[in-house]
C-alpha positions, 0 to 999 in steps of 0.5 A: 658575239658567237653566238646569235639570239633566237629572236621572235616574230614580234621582237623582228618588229623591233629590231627591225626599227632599232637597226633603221634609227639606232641610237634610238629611245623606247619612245621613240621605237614606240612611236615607229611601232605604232606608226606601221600597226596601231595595235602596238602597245607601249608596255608590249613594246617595253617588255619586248626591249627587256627581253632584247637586252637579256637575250644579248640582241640589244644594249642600252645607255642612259641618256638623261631621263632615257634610255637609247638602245643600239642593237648589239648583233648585225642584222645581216648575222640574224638574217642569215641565222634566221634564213638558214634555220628555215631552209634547215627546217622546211627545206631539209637544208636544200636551196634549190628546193626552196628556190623550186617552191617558191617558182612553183607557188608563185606568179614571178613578174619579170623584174623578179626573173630578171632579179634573180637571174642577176643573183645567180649570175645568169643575167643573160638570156639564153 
């Protein structure tokens, strides 16, 4: 697929179940949903599908009585998309902005630092 679907926040919940336990029911999903928020909804969680396969981020087959869905675009290539439209967006496209932002906003703990230092390939103290 060339070109990825806008997923919302809602539909991230989701795909995010599809990709752990694909292939996967609506009831089962259902079940996942409502596992990490009681508030989930069966018919939320139904139209949500619907909408996923429209989009082109979901596909389906009949297995029996039900139907099991696989997602149909790689998490990493959302992930992606979803980081670089927010970077785009927030930050003006400027990784080190972000990076500075979030060092300036939040207390790292060390395992953080060190994580991060891993990352850039800087592992090493000075």
């Amino acid at each position: 697929m060339s070109k990825l679907p806008r997923i919302s926040e809602t539909e991230w919940e989701i795909m995010r179940v599809v990709w752990a336990h694909q292939p996967v029911t609506a009831a089962d999903i259902i079940v996942e949903l409502a596992r990490q928020d009681p508030t989930w909804h069966p018919m939320t969680a139904k139209t949500l599908l619907n909408r996923l396969v429209k989009k082109g981020a979901l596909k389906f087959k009949a297995d029996g009585r039900a139907y099991l869905y696989e997602a149909a675009v790689q998490e990493r290539d959302c992930v992606a998309a979803a980081t670089d439209s927010f970077v785009g967006r927030v930050f003006g496209g400027s990784l080190s902005t972000l990076v500075a932002h979030f060092v300036g906003e939040h207390k790292l703990t060390p395992r953080q630092i060190r994580e991060i230092r891993r990352v850039l390939g800087s592992d090493k103290d000075p």
